[in-house]
N, CA, C and O of each residue as an XYZ file, in Angstrom:
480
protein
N      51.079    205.319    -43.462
C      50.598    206.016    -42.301
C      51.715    206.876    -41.741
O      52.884    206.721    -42.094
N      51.394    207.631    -41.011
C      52.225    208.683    -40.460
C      51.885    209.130    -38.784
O      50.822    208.837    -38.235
N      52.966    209.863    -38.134
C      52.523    210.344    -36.856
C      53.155    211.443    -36.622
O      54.152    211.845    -37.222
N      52.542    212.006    -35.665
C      53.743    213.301    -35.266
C      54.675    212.689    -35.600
O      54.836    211.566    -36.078
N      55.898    214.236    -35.069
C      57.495    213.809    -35.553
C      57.899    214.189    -33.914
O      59.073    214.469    -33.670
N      57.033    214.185    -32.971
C      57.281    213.880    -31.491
C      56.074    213.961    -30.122
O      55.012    214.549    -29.922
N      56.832    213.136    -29.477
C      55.530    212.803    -28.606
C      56.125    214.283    -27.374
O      56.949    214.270    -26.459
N      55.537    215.025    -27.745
C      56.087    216.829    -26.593
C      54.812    216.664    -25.582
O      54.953    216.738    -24.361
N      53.355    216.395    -26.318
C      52.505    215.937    -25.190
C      51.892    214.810    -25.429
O      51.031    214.596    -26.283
N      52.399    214.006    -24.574
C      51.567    212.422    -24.524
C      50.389    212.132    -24.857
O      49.970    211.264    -25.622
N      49.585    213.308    -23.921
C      48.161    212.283    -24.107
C      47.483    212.950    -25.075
O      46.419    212.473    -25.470
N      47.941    214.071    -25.578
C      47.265    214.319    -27.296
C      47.688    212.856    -28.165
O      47.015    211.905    -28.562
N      49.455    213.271    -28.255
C      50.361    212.582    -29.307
C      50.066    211.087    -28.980
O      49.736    210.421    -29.962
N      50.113    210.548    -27.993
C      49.911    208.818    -28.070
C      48.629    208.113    -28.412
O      48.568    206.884    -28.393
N      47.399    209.023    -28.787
C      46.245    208.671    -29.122
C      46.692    208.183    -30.669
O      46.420    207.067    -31.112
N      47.499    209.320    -31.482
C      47.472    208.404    -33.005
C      48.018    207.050    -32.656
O      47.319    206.116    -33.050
N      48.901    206.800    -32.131
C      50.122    206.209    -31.988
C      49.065    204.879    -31.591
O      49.084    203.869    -32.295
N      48.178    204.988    -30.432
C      47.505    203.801    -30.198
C      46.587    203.366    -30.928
O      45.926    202.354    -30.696
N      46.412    204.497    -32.386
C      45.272    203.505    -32.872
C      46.210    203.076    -33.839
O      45.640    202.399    -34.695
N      47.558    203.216    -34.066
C      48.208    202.861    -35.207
C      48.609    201.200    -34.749
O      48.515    200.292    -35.575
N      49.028    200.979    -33.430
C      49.573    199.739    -32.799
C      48.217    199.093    -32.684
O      48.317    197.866    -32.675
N      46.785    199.608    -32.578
C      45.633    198.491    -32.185
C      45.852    198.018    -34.102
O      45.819    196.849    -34.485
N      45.991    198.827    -34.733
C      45.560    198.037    -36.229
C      46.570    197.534    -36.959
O      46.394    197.066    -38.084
N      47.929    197.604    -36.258
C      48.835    196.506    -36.450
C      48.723    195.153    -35.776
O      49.072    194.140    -36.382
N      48.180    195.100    -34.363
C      47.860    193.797    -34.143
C      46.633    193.543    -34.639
O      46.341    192.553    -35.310
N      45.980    194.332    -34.354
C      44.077    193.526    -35.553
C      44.131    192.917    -36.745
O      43.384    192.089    -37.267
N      45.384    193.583    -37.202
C      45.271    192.972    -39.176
C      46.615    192.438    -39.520
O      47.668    193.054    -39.690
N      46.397    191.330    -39.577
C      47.952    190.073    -39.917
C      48.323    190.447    -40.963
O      47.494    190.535    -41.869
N      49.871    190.841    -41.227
C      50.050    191.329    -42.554
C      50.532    193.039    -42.777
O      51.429    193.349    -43.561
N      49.574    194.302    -41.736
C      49.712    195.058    -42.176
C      50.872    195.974    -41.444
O      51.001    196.016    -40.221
N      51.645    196.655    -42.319
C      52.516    197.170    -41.979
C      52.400    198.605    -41.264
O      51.738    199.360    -41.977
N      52.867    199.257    -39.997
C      52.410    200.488    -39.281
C      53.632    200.858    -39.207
O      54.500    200.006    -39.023
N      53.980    202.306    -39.346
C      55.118    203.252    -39.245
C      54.995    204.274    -38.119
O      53.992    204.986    -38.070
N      55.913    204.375    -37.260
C      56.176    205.299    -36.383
C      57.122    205.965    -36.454
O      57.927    205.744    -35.549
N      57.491    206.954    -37.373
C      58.359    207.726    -37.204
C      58.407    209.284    -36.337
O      58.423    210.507    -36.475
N      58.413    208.246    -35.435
C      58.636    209.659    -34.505
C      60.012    210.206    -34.080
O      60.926    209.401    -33.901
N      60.216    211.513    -33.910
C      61.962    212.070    -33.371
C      62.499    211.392    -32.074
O      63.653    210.980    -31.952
N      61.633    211.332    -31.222
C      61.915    211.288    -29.718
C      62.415    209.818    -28.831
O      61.646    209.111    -28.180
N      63.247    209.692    -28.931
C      63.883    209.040    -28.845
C      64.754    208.294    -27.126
O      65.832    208.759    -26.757
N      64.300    207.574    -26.615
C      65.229    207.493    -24.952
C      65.967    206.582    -25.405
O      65.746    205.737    -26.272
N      67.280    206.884    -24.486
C      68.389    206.130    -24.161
C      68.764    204.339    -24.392
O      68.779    203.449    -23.542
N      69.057    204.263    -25.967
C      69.093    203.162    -26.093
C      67.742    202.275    -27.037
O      67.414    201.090    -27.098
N      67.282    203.398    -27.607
C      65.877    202.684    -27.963
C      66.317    203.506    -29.345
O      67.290    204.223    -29.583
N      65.061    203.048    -30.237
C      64.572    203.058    -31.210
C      63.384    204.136    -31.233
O      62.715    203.959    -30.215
N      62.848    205.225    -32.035
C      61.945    205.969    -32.028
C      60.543    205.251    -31.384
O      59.774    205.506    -30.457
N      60.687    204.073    -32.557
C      59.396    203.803    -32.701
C      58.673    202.726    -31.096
O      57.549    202.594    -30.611
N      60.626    201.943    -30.622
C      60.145    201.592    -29.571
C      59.506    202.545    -28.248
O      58.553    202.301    -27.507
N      60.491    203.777    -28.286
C      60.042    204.769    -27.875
C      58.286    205.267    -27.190
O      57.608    205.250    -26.162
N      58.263    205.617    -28.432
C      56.497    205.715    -28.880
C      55.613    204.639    -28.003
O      54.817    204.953    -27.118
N      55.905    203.376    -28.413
C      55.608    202.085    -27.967
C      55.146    201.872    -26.330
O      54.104    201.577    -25.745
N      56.206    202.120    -26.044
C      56.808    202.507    -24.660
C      55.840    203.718    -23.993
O      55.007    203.526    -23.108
N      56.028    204.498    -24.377
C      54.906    205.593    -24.066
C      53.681    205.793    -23.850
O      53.113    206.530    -23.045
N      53.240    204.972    -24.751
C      51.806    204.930    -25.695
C      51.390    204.104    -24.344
O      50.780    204.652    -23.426
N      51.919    202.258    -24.309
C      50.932    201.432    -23.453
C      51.943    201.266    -22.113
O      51.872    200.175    -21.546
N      52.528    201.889    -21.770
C      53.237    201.896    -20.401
C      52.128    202.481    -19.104
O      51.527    203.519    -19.384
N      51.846    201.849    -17.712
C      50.814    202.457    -17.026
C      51.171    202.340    -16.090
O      52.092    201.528    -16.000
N      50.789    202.925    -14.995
C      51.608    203.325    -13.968
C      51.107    201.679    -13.114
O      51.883    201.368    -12.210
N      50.340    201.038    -13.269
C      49.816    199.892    -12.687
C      50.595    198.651    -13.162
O      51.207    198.004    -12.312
N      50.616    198.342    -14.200
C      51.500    197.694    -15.253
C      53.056    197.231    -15.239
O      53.749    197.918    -15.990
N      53.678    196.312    -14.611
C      54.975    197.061    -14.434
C      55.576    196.086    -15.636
O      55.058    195.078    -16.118
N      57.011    196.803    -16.005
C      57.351    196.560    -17.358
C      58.614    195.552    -17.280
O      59.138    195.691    -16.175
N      59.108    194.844    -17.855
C      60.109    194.117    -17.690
C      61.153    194.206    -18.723
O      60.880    194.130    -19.921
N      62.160    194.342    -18.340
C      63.358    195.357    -19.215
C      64.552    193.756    -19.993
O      65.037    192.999    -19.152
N      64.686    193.632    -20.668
C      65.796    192.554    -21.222
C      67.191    192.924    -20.784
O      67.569    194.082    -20.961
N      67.811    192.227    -20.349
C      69.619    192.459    -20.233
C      70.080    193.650    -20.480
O      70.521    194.496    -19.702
N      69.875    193.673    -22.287
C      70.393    194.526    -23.032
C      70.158    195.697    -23.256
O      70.980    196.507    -23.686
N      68.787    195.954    -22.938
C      68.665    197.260    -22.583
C      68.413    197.770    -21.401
O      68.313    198.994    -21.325
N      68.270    197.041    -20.335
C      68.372    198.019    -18.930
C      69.579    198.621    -18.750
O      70.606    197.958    -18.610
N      69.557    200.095    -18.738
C      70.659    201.009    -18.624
C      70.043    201.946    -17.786
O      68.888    202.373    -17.801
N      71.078    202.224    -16.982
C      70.690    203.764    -16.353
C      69.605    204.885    -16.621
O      68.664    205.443    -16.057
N      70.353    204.880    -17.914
C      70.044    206.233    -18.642
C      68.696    205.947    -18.882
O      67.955    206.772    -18.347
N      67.874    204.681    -19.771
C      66.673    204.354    -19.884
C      65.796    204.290    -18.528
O      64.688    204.799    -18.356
N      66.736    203.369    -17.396
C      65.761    203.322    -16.443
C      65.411    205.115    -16.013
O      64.247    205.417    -15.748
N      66.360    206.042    -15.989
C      65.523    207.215    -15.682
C      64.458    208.125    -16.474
O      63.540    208.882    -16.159
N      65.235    207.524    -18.028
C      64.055    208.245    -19.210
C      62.552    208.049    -18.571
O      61.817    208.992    -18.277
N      62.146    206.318    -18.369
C      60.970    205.863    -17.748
C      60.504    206.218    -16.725
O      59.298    206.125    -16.496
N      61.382    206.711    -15.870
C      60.900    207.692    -14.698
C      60.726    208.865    -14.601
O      60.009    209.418    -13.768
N      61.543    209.512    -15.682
C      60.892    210.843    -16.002
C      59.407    210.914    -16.424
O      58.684    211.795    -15.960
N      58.872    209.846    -17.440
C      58.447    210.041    -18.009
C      57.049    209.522    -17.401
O      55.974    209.641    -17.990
N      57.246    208.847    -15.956
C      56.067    208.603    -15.334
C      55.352    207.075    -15.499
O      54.352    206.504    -15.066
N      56.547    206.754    -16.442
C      56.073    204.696    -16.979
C      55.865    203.977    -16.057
O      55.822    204.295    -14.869
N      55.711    202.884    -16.552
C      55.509    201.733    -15.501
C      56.536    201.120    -14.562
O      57.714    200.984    -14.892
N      55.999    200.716    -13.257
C      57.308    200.853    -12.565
C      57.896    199.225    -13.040
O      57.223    198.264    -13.416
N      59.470    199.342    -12.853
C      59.932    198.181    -13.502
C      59.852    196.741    -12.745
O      59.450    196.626    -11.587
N      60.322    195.585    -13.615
C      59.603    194.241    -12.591
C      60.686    193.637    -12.767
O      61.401    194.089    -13.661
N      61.081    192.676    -12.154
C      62.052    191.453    -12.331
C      61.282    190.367    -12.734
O      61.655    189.459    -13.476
N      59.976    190.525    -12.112
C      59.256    189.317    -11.821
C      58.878    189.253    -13.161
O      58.817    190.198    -13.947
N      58.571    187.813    -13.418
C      58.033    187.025    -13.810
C      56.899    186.227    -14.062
O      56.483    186.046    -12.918
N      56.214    185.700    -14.734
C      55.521    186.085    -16.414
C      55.201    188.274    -15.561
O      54.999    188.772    -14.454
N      55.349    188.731    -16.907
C      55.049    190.041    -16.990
C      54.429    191.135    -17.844
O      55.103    191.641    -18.741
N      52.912    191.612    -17.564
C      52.345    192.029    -18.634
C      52.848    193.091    -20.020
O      52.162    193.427    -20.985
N      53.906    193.356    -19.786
C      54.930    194.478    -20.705
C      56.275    193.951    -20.565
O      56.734    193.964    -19.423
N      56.920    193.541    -21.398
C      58.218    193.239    -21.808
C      58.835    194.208    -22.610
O      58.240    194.744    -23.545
N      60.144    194.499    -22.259
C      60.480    194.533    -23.654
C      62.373    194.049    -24.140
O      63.440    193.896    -23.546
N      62.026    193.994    -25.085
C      63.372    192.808    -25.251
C      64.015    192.987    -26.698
O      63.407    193.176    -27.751
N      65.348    192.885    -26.507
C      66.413    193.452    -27.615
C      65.973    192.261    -28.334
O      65.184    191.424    -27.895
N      66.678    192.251    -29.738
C      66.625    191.136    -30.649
C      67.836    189.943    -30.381
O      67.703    188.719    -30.360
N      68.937    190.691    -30.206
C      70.132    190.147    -29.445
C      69.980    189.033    -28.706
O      70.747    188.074    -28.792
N      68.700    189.104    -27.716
C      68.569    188.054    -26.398
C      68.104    186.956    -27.075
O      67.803    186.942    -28.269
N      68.036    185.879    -26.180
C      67.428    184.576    -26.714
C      66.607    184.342    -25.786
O      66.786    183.153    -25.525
N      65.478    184.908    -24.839
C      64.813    184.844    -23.408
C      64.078    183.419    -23.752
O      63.962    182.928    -24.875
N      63.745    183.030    -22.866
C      62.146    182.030    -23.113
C      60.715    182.409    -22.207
O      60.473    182.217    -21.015
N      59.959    182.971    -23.200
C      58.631    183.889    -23.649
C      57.841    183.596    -23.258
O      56.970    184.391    -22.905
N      57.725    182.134    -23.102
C      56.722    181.656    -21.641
C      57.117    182.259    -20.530
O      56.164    182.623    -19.841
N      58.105    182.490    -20.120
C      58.495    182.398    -18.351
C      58.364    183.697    -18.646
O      57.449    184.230    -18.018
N      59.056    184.523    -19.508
C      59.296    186.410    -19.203
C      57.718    186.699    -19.024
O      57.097    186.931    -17.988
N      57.150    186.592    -20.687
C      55.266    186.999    -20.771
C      54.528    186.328    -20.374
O      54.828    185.153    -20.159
N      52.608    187.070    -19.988
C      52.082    186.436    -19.057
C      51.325    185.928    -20.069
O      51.537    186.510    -21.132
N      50.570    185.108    -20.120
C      49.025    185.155    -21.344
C      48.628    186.502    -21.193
O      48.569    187.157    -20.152
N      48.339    186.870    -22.449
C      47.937    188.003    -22.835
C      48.935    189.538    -22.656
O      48.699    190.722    -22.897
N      49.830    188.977    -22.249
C      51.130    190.623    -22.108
C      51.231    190.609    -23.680
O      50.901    189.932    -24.653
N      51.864    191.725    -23.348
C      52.389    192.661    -24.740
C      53.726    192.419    -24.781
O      54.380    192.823    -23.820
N      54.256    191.887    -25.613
C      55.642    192.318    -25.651
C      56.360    192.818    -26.911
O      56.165    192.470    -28.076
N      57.370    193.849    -26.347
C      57.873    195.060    -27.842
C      59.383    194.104    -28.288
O      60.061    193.708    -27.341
N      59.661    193.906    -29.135
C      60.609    193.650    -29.514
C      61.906    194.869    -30.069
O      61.505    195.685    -30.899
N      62.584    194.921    -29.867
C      63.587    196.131    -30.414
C      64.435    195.413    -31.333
O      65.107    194.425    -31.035
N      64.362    196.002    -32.548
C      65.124    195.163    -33.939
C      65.961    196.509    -34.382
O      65.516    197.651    -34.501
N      67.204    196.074    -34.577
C      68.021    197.233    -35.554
C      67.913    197.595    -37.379
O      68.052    196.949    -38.417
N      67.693    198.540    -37.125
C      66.559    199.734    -38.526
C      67.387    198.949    -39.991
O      68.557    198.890    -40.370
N      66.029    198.411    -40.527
C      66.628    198.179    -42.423
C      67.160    198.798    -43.519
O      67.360    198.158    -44.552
């Protein structure tokens, strides 16, 4: 599978992007590629995308140690995301590989959470 090579307008560009992430969680096993260019502060393309795609302005997102940075927290505000949470259980996580969190307390039943892994 394939996607743009950048998300320039969201709500065209994040439509592939969301049906690519609904049929990675629907089907155990199958592998989904996001190679997209676009890239914020500290992330990964594809977390990027991720980020973009199911971030809502209602939603607020919960950032790991390791990547709350400046620079990200303003990418997300440029970009109109979800506003950020401290709190706890939280329907959007997202969390370096680095951390060791415990996944009950961060996620709620039924949150999403992105993992950020460094590229094979």
């Amino acid at each position: 599978m394939s996607l743009l090579a950048s998300l320039n307008r969201p709500v065209v560009a994040t439509q592939p992007v969301l049906r690519r992430i609904l049929k990675a969680m629907n089907e155990a096993g199958v592998a989904v590629t996001l190679p997209c260019a676009q890239r914020w502060a500290g992330l990964s393309p594809a977390a990027t995308a991720l980020l973009m795609t199911l971030s809502e302005a209602d939603t607020p997102l919960w950032l790991d140690e390791y990547l709350d940075t400046p620079e990200l927290r303003d990418a997300l505000y440029q970009a109109g995301s979800a506003p950020l949470s401290h709190i706890q259980p939280a329907a959007l996580a997202l969390l370096h590989s680095d951390s060791n969190p415990d996944l009950h307390a961060i996620a709620a039943a039924g949150g999403t959470v992105i993992l950020e892994v460094s590229g094979a």
